[in-house]
C-alpha positions, 0 to 999 in steps of 0.5 A: 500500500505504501510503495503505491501510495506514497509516490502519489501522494507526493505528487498530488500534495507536492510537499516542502518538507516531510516529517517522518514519523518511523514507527516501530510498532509495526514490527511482529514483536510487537503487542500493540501494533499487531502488523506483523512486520519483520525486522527486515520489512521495517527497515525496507520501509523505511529505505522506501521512504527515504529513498523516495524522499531523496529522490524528489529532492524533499527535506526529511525529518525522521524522528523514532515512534512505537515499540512496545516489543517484549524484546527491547533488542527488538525496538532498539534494532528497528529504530537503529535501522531507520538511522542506518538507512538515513545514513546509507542513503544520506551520506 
């Protein structure tokens, strides 16, 4: 849904800047989220969205959100990713 919606959207809104709220409680771990996304989905979401970000020369804030994951390895490495990812992408 997003890798449909999220182009088209910018398209139509032709936003100045996004914020980027990265969530991780989308994660399977996790007990409030309840989305089932691997570790890996997140982080592949988040290059999406950077990536995409970057490419339609649109400024980025991301800032960290959610987790509540009864592992807390498992919310620190999804929040770690989004910043790894920024990195690959940005740098």
């Amino acid at each position: 849904i997003l890798k449909d919606t999220f182009p088209l959207l910018l398209d139509t809104v032709q936003p100045d800047f996004i914020f980027y709220l990265s969530g991780v409680d989308i994660i399977a771990s996790d007990k409030l989220g309840r989305l089932s996304v691997s570790i890996q989905g997140c982080k592949e979401r988040d290059r999406f969205v950077l990536q995409t970000c970057k490419n339609n020369q649109i400024p980025v804030v991301a800032s960290m959100g959610g987790g509540y994951s009864e592992k807390l390895a498992h919310i620190i490495e999804a929040h770690a990713n989004t910043y790894r990812v920024a990195q690959e992408i940005y740098f």
